[in-house]
C-alpha positions as CSV (number, residue, x, y, z in Angstrom):
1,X,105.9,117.6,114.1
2,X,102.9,115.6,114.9
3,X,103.1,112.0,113.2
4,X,99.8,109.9,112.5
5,X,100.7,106.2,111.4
6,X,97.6,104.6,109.8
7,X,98.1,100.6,109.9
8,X,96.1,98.4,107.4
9,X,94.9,100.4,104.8
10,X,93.6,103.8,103.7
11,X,92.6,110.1,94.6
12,X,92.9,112.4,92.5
13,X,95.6,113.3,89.4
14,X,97.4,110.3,88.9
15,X,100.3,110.1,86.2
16,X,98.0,109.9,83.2
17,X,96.1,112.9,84.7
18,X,99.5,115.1,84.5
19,X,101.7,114.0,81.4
20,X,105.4,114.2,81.7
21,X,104.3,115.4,85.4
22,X,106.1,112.8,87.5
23,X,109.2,112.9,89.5
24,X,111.4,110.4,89.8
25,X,112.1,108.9,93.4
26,X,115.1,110.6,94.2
27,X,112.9,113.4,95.3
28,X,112.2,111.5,98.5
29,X,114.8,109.5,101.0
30,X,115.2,106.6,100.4
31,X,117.4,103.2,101.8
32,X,119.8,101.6,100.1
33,X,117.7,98.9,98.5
34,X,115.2,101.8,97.3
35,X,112.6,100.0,99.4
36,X,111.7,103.2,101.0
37,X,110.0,106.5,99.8
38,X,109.9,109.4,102.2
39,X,109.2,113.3,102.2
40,X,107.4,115.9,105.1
41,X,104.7,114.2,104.0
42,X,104.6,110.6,104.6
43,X,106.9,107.2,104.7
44,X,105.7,103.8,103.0
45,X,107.5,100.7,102.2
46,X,107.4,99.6,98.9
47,X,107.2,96.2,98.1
48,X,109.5,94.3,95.7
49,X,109.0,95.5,92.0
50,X,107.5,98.6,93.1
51,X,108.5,102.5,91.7
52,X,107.4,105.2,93.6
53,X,107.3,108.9,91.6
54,X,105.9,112.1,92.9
55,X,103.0,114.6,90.7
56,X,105.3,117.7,90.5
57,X,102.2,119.7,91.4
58,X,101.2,117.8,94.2
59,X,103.8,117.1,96.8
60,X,101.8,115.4,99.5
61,X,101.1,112.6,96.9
62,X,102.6,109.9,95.1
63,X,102.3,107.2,92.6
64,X,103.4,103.8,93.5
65,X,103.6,101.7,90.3
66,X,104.1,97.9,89.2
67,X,103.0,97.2,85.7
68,X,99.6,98.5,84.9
69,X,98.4,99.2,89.1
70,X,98.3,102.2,90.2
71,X,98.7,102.9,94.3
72,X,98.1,106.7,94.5
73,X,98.7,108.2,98.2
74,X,97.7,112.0,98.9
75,X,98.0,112.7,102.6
76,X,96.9,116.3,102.1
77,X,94.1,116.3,99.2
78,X,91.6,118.8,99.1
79,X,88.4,118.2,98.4
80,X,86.4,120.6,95.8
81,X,82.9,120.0,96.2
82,X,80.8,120.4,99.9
83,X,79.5,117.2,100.2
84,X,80.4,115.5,103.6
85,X,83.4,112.8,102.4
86,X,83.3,114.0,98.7
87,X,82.3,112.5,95.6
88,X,83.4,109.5,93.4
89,X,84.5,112.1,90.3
90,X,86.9,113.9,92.8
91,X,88.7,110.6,93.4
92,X,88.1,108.4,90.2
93,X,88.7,111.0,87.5
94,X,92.5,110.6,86.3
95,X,92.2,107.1,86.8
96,X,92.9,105.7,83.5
97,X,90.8,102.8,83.9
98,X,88.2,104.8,85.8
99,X,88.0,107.2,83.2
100,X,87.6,104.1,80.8
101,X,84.3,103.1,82.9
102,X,82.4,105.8,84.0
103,X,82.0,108.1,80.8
104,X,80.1,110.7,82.4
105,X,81.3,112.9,85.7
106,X,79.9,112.9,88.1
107,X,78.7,109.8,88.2
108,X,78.0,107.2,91.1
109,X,80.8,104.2,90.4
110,X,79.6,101.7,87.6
111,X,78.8,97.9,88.4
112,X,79.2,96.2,91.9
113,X,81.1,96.7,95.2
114,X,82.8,94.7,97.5
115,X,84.5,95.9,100.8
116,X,87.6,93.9,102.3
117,X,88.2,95.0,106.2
118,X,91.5,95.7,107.1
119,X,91.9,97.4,110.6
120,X,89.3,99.0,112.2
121,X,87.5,101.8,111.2
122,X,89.1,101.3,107.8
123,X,87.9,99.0,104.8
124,X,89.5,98.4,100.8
125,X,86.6,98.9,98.5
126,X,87.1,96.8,95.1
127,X,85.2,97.7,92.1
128,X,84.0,95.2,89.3
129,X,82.5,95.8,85.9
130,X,80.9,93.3,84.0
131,X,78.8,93.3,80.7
132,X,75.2,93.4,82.7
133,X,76.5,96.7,83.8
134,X,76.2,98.3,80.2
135,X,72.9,99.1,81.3
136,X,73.6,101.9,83.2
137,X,74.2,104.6,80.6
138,X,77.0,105.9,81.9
139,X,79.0,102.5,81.7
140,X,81.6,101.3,79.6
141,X,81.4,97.4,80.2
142,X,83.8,94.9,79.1
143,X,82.2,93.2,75.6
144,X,83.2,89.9,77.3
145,X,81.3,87.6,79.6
146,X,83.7,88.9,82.2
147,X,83.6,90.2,85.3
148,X,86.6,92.8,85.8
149,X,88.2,95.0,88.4
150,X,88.8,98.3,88.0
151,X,89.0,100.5,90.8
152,X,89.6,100.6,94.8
153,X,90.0,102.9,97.4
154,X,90.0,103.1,101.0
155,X,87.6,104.4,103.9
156,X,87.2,104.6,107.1
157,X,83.8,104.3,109.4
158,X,82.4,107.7,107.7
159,X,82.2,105.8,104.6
160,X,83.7,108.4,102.7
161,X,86.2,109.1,99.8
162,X,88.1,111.7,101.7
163,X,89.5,110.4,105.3
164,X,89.9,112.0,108.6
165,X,89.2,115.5,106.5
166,X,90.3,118.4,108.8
167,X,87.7,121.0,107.8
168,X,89.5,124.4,108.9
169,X,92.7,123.8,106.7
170,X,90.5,121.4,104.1
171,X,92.6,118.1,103.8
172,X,92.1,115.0,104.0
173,X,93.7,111.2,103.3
174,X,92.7,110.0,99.8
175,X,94.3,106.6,98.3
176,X,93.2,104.8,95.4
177,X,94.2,102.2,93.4
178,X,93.6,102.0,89.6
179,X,95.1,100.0,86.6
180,X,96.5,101.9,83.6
181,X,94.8,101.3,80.5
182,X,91.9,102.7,78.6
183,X,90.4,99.1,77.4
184,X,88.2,97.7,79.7
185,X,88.6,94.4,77.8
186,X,92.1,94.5,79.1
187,X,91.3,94.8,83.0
188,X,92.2,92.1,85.4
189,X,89.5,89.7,86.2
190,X,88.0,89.2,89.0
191,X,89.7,85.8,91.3
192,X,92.6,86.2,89.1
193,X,96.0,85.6,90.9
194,X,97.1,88.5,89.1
195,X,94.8,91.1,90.7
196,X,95.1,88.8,93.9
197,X,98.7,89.9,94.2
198,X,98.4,93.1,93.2
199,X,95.7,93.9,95.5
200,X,97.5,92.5,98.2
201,X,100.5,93.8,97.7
202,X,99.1,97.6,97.5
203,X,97.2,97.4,101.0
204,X,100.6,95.8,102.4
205,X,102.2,99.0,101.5
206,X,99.2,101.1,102.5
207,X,99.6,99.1,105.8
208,X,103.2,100.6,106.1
209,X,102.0,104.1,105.8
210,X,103.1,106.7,108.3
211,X,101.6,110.1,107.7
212,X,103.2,113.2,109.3
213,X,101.5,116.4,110.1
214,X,103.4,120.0,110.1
């Protein structure tokens, strides 16, 4: 078995895109303090608070939830469309609060972009809406004077949505991060400790990520 450990950082049919879908964690090893979830597929470290659940359909990915975020992980996702690292609708539809922003697929993302490095080639892109954004027809923008978050995901030097894709057996690394809720009013704002925390605490366990290969 060939084993690829990613450090620092790498969507899409998260839980709301398959109701009653998810499994619980005792489909994957884990340690006794349920800090650990682990298949054929990958092993991450969860941080504190954190519940990891697998997509019955999709056994090369998993949900990583605390609260409202969403970490999604799919060390095998195929990608649909022939476009050279895919399209924003192949990872961003599912996403409740994706789905909540961007009312017509495909669709570029809505509002602004910011990209956090982590390790080399690889970078978190964050996502922010705000009510100057409601311009763009195909944005739903939060009613208030607010700037809020909404979306992330992680690329490498390609600058693609799908990672280190293997064309012959089409698969490829996807992992997003999303909040759960269909009310953009509702979204974390942007500076907030909240989303500060959350943020961090998600690339910390992408950071953990080992992915193994068959």
């Amino acid at each position: 078995m060939k084993k690829l450990t990613i450090l620092c950082g790498l969507n899409l049919l998260l839980l709301a895109c398959i109701p009653g879908a998810a499994q619980p964690q005792s489909k994957a090893k884990s340690n006794s303090q349920d800090t650990v979830y682990e298949n054929q597929y990958m092993k991450v470290v969860l941080q504190p608070g954190w519940r990891a659940t697998r997509p019955r359909r999709i056994p090369s990915a998993v949900n990583i939830t605390k609260g409202n975020y969403i970490l999604y992980i799919n060390t095998q996702a195929t990608q649909a469309s022939g476009v050279e690292g895919g399209r924003f609708s192949e990872i961003g539809m599912g996403a409740p609060s994706v789905d909540a922003v961007v009312t017509t697929q495909p669709s570029p993302p809505c509002g602004t972009q910011e990209a956090k490095p982590i390790v080399a080639p690889y970078s978190r892109q964050d996502l922010y809406v705000s009510k100057a954004d409601a311009k763009q027809e195909w944005c739903n923008a939060p009613s208030t004077g607010a700037t809020v978050w909404y979306f992330s995901y992680i690329t490498n030097a390609a600058g693609g949505y799908f990672n280190d894709y293997v064309p012959d057996e089409n698969r490829a690394l996807v992992v997003t991060m999303a909040y759960r809720s269909k009310n953009v009013d509702s979204f974390p704002a942007k500076g907030s400790p909240e989303l500060a925390s959350a943020l961090s605490e998600m690339t910390a366990m992408v950071n953990s990520l080992t992915i193994k290969r068959k």
